[in-house]
N, C-alpha and C positions, 0 to 999 in steps of 0.2 A: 875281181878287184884284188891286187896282190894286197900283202900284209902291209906296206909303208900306208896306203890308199886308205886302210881299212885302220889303221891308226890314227889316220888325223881324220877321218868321216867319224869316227869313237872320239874323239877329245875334242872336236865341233858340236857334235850331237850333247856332250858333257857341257859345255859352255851354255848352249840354248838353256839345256833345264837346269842350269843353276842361274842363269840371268833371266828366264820367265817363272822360277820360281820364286825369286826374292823379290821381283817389283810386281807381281799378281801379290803374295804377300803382304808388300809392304801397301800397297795401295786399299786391300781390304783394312790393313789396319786404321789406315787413314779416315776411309770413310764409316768403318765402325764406330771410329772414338766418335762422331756428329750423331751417332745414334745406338745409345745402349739397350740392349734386351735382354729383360728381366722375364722372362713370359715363356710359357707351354705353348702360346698360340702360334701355329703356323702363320698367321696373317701376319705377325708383326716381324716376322723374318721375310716373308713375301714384299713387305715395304720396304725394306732393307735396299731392293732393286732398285728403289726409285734414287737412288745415290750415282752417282756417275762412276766416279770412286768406286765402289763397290761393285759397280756393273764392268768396269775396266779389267780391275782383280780379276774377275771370274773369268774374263775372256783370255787375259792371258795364263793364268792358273790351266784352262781348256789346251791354251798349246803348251804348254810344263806337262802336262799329260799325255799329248798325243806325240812329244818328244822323246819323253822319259817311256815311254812304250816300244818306239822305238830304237831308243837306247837300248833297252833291255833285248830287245832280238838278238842285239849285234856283240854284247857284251855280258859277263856273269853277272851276277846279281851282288856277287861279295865283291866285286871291282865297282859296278854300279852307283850302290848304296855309302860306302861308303869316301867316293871320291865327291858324288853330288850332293856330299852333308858341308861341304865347303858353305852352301847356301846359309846351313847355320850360323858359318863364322859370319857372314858378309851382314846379316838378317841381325844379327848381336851388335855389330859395329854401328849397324843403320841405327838402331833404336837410340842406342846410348847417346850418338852423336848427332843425328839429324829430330830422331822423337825425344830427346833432354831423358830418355827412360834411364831409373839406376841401376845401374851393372853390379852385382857384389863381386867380392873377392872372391867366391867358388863358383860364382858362374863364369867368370874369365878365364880361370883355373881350367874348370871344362872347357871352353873354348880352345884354350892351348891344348889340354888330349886332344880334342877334335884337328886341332890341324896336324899335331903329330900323324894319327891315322891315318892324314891323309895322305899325308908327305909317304909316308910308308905303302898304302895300298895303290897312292899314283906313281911307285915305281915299279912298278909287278906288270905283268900282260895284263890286257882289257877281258881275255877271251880262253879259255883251257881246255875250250872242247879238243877233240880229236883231230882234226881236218888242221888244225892251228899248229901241229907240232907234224905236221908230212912234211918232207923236205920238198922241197920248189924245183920242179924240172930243172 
Protein backbone atom coordinates (compact mmCIF):
# COMPACT_ATOMS: atom_id res chain seq x y z
CA UNK A 1 0.00 0.00 0.00
CA UNK A 2 1.85 3.16 -0.96
CA UNK A 3 1.67 6.30 1.58
CA UNK A 4 -1.51 8.28 -0.35
CA UNK A 5 -3.48 4.64 0.34
CA UNK A 6 -2.22 4.36 3.68
CA UNK A 7 -3.36 7.83 4.54
CA UNK A 8 -6.81 7.83 3.77
CA UNK A 9 -7.22 3.67 5.17
CA UNK A 10 -5.56 6.13 8.60
CA UNK A 11 -8.13 8.80 8.51
CA UNK A 12 -11.12 6.20 7.49
CA UNK A 13 -10.03 3.92 10.17
CA UNK A 14 -9.90 7.50 12.51
CA UNK A 15 -13.61 8.30 11.47
CA UNK A 16 -14.96 4.78 12.48
CA UNK A 17 -13.61 5.07 16.08
CA UNK A 18 -14.65 8.52 16.61
CA UNK A 19 -18.27 7.89 15.15
CA UNK A 20 -18.57 4.28 17.14
CA UNK A 21 -17.14 5.86 19.94
CA UNK A 22 -19.50 8.57 20.53
CA UNK A 23 -23.02 6.83 19.75
CA UNK A 24 -21.64 3.45 21.78
CA UNK A 25 -21.26 6.35 24.33
CA UNK A 26 -23.89 8.35 23.84
CA UNK A 27 -26.36 5.34 23.79
CA UNK A 28 -24.93 3.78 27.10
CA UNK A 29 -25.69 7.20 28.39
CA UNK A 30 -29.16 7.10 27.32
CA UNK A 31 -29.97 3.79 28.68
CA UNK A 32 -28.13 4.31 31.92
CA UNK A 33 -30.00 7.58 32.88
CA UNK A 34 -33.58 4.63 32.78
CA UNK A 35 -31.53 2.88 35.43
CA UNK A 36 -29.22 4.20 38.14
CA UNK A 37 -26.76 2.12 40.16
CA UNK A 38 -26.07 2.73 43.37
CA UNK A 39 -24.74 -0.96 44.55
CA UNK A 40 -21.46 -3.26 44.87
CA UNK A 41 -23.62 -5.96 43.47
CA UNK A 42 -22.61 -7.49 40.30
CA UNK A 43 -26.34 -8.56 39.56
CA UNK A 44 -27.54 -5.16 39.32
CA UNK A 45 -25.09 -4.09 36.60
CA UNK A 46 -25.79 -7.62 34.88
CA UNK A 47 -29.61 -6.04 34.62
CA UNK A 48 -28.33 -3.29 33.11
CA UNK A 49 -28.26 -5.67 29.88
CA UNK A 50 -31.67 -6.11 29.83
CA UNK A 51 -31.80 -2.35 28.21
CA UNK A 52 -31.63 -2.20 24.49
CA UNK A 53 -29.86 0.97 24.69
CA UNK A 54 -27.39 -0.33 26.84
CA UNK A 55 -26.91 -3.60 24.89
CA UNK A 56 -26.57 -1.35 21.46
CA UNK A 57 -23.63 0.87 23.43
CA UNK A 58 -21.72 -2.23 24.09
CA UNK A 59 -21.99 -3.49 20.72
CA UNK A 60 -20.75 -0.76 19.08
CA UNK A 61 -18.20 0.45 21.83
CA UNK A 62 -16.94 -3.72 20.69
CA UNK A 63 -16.16 -2.23 17.16
CA UNK A 64 -14.56 1.30 18.66
CA UNK A 65 -12.31 -1.27 20.02
CA UNK A 66 -11.66 -3.67 17.34
CA UNK A 67 -11.13 -0.27 15.28
CA UNK A 68 -9.25 1.69 17.51
CA UNK A 69 -6.79 -1.58 17.66
CA UNK A 70 -6.47 -1.45 14.41
CA UNK A 71 -5.82 2.04 14.11
CA UNK A 72 -3.20 1.74 16.48
CA UNK A 73 -1.12 -1.04 14.17
CA UNK A 74 -1.13 1.33 11.42
CA UNK A 75 -0.52 4.53 13.15
CA UNK A 76 1.46 6.22 16.53
CA UNK A 77 -0.09 6.27 19.51
CA UNK A 78 0.72 10.23 19.89
CA UNK A 79 -1.13 10.72 16.41
CA UNK A 80 -3.88 8.10 17.52
CA UNK A 81 -4.92 9.38 20.81
CA UNK A 82 -4.84 12.50 20.31
CA UNK A 83 -6.78 13.05 16.88
CA UNK A 84 -9.53 10.38 18.11
CA UNK A 85 -10.32 12.79 21.38
CA UNK A 86 -12.33 14.70 18.59
CA UNK A 87 -14.99 12.19 19.99
CA UNK A 88 -14.74 14.32 23.18
CA UNK A 89 -15.53 17.49 21.42
CA UNK A 90 -18.63 15.76 19.52
CA UNK A 91 -19.71 13.69 22.97
CA UNK A 92 -19.71 17.64 24.89
CA UNK A 93 -21.70 19.05 21.95
CA UNK A 94 -24.21 15.91 22.09
CA UNK A 95 -24.81 16.39 25.82
CA UNK A 96 -25.39 20.00 26.15
CA UNK A 97 -27.53 20.09 23.05
CA UNK A 98 -29.38 16.82 22.49
CA UNK A 99 -29.12 15.53 26.61
CA UNK A 100 -30.23 19.64 27.90
CA UNK A 101 -26.68 18.61 29.97
CA UNK A 102 -25.00 22.08 31.46
CA UNK A 103 -21.85 22.84 29.88
CA UNK A 104 -19.75 25.54 32.17
CA UNK A 105 -17.45 27.95 31.05
CA UNK A 106 -14.18 25.78 31.59
CA UNK A 107 -15.45 22.95 30.38
CA UNK A 108 -16.01 24.65 26.88
CA UNK A 109 -12.84 26.27 27.58
CA UNK A 110 -11.35 22.65 27.41
CA UNK A 111 -13.21 21.66 24.70
CA UNK A 112 -11.53 24.53 22.71
CA UNK A 113 -7.66 23.12 23.94
CA UNK A 114 -9.04 19.80 22.78
CA UNK A 115 -9.66 20.99 19.29
CA UNK A 116 -6.78 23.10 19.15
CA UNK A 117 -4.62 19.72 19.65
CA UNK A 118 -6.13 18.42 17.42
CA UNK A 119 -6.11 20.79 14.66
CA UNK A 120 -2.35 20.61 15.49
CA UNK A 121 -1.58 16.92 15.84
CA UNK A 122 -4.08 16.17 12.47
CA UNK A 123 -1.36 18.06 10.64
CA UNK A 124 1.66 15.95 11.37
CA UNK A 125 2.08 12.35 9.71
CA UNK A 126 -0.12 9.36 11.08
CA UNK A 127 3.10 7.15 11.38
CA UNK A 128 7.11 7.92 12.26
CA UNK A 129 8.33 4.58 12.08
CA UNK A 130 11.19 3.99 9.78
CA UNK A 131 10.06 2.33 6.73
CA UNK A 132 7.64 5.87 6.41
CA UNK A 133 10.62 8.14 5.74
CA UNK A 134 12.64 5.53 2.83
CA UNK A 135 12.24 7.15 -0.25
CA UNK A 136 9.65 5.30 -2.95
CA UNK A 137 11.39 3.63 -5.83
Amino acid sequence: MDRTQSTFFIRALTIAVIALNVSGNYLLDIGMRRRQIVSLSPLDYVQAFTNVWVITGVLLLMGWMICQLSLLSWADLTYVLPVTSVSYIVLTVLGAFALSEHVSTSRWAGVCLIVLGVIVVGRTRPSTSPRDHEEAP
